[in-house]
C-alpha positions as CSV (number, residue, x, y, z in Angstrom):
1,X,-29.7,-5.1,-67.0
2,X,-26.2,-4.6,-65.6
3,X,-27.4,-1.5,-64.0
4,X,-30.1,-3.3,-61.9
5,X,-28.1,-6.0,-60.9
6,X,-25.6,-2.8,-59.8
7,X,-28.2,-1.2,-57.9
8,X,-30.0,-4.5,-56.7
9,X,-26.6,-5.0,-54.7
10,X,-26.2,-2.1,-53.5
11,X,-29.6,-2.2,-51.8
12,X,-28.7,-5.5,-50.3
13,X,-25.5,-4.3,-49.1
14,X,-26.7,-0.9,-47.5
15,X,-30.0,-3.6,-46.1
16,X,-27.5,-5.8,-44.6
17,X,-25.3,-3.3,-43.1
18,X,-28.1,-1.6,-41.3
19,X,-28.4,-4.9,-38.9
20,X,-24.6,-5.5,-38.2
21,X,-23.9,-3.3,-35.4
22,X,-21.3,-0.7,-35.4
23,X,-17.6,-1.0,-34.2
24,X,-18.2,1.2,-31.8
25,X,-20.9,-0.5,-29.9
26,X,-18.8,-3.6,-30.4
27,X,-16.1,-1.7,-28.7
28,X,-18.5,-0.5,-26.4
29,X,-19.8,-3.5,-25.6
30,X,-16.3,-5.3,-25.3
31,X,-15.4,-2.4,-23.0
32,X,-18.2,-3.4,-20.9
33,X,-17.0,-7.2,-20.8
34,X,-13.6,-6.4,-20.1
35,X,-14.6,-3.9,-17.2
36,X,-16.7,-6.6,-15.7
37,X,-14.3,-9.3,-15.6
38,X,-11.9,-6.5,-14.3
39,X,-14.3,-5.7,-11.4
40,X,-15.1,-9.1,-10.1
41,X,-10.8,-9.8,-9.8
42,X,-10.7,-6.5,-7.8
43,X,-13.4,-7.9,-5.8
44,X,-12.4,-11.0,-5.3
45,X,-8.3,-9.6,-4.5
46,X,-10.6,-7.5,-1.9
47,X,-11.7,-10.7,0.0
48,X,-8.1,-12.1,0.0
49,X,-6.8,-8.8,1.3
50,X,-9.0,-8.4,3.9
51,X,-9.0,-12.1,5.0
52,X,-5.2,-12.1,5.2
53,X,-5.6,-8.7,7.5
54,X,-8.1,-10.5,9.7
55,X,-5.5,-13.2,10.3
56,X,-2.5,-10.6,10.9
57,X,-4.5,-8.8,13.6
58,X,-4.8,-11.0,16.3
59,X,-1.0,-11.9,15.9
60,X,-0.2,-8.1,15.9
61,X,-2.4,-7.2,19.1
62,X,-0.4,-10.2,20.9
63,X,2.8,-8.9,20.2
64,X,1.9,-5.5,20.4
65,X,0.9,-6.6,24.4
66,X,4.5,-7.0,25.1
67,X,5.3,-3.5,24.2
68,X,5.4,-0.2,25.4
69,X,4.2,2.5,22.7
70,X,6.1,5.7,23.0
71,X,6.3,9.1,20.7
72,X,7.1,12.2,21.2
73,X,4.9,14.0,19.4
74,X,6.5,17.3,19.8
75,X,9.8,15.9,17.8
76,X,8.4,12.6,16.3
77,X,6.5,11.3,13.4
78,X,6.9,7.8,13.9
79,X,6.7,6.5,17.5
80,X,8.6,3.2,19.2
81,X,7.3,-0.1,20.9
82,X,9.6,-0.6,23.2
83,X,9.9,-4.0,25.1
84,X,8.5,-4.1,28.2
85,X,10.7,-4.3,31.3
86,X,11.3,-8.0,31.9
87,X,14.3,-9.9,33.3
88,X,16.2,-10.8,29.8
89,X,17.7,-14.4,30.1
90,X,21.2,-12.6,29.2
91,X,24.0,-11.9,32.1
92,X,23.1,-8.7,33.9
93,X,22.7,-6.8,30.9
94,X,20.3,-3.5,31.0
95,X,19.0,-3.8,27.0
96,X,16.1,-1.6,25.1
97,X,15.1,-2.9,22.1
98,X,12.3,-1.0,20.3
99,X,10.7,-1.0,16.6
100,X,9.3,1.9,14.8
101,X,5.5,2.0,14.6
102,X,5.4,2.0,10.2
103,X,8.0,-1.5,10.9
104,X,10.9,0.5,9.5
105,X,13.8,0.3,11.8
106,X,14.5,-2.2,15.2
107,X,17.0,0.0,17.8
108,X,18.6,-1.9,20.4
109,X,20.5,-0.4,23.2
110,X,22.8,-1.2,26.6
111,X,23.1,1.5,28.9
112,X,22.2,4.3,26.9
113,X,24.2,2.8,23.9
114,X,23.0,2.2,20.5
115,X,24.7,-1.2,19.9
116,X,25.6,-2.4,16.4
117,X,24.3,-5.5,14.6
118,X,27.1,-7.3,15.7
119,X,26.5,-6.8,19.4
120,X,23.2,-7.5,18.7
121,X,23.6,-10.9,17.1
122,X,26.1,-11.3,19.7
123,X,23.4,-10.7,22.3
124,X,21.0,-13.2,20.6
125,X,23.0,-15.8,20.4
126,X,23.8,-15.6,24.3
127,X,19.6,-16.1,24.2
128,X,17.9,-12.7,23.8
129,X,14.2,-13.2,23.0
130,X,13.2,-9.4,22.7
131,X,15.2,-8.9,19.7
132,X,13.5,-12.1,18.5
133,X,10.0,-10.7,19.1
134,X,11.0,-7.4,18.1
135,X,11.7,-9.0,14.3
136,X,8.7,-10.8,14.5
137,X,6.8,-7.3,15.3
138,X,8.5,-5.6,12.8
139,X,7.4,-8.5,9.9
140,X,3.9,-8.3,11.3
141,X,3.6,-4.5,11.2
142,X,5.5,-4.5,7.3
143,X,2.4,-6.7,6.1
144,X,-0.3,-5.0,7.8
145,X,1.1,-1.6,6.0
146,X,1.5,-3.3,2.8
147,X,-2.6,-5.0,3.1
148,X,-3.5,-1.7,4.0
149,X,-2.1,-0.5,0.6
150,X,-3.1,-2.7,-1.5
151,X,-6.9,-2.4,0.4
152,X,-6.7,1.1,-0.2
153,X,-5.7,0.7,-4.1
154,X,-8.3,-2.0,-4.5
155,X,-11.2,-0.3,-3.4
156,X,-10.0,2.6,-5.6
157,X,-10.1,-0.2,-8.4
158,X,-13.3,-1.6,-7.3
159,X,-15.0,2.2,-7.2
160,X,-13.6,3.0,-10.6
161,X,-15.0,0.1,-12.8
162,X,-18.1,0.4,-10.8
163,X,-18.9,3.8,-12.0
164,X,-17.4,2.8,-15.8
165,X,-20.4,0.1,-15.8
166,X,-22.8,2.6,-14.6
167,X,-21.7,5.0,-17.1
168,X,-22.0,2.4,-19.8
169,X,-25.4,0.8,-18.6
């Protein structure tokens, strides 16, 4: 009697073990989940990206009007925009104030002479605007190279999990 009630169990066991699934397809399946929820805050970081770029460029292409580009390609690898010639509001003084193209570096000069941030702030004070729009330049180009980035990371993102659901499907 023992015996059957033994084997009787062990039926029902191995029975009801057949319709549980495995960890695997739970893990699987979990995998799938996670790589879904993944893929819809890449896409949605992709729209906030791209609508914060949209709202950079105009701002950028008005600045960028009031500059000169120049690079000598020859010698360069990053390029200048230089303040256009204009009548600064400061006494008599012949200034060239430029920005790298990648937003790294402002230069200002006076006669040929690369002045030092102290002269500069000097200058401002006396009521220097290119210096002023040559900041505001350099902030603008910094966060259009950093959406770029993180555009360029996120579509990676995007492109990965899209296979991974593909591959899983």
């Amino acid at each position: 009697m023992r015996k059957w009630i033994g084997i009787c169990g062990v039926v029902v066991l191995l029975f009801g073990a057949c319709n549980k699934p495995s960890r695997v397809e739970q893990y699987r399946a979990e995998k799938h989940v996670m790589d879904s929820v993944r893929l819809e805050e890449q896409i949605r970081s992709m729209a906030y990206y791209t609508a914060q770029l949209d709202s950079l460029m105009p701002v950028a292409d008005s600045l960028i009007a009031l500059f000169n580009y120049e690079r000598n390609e020859k010698y360069q690898d990053h390029g200048f925009y230089v303040i256009k010639n204009e009548k600064l509001k400061i006494k008599n003084y012949e200034m060239r104030v430029m920005v790298r193209d990648d937003g790294k570096e402002i230069l200002a000069y006076k006669n040929g002479k690369r002045l030092t941030d102290e002269r500069v702030n000097e200058l401002r004070r006396e009521g220097n605007e290119a210096y002023q729009r040559a900041e505001h330049l350099q902030v603008v180009i910094r966060d259009i190279k950093e959406l770029e980035k993180r555009i360029f990371k996120t579509s990676l993102e995007i492109s990965k999990y899209e296979k991974r659901l593909k591959a899983n499907s």
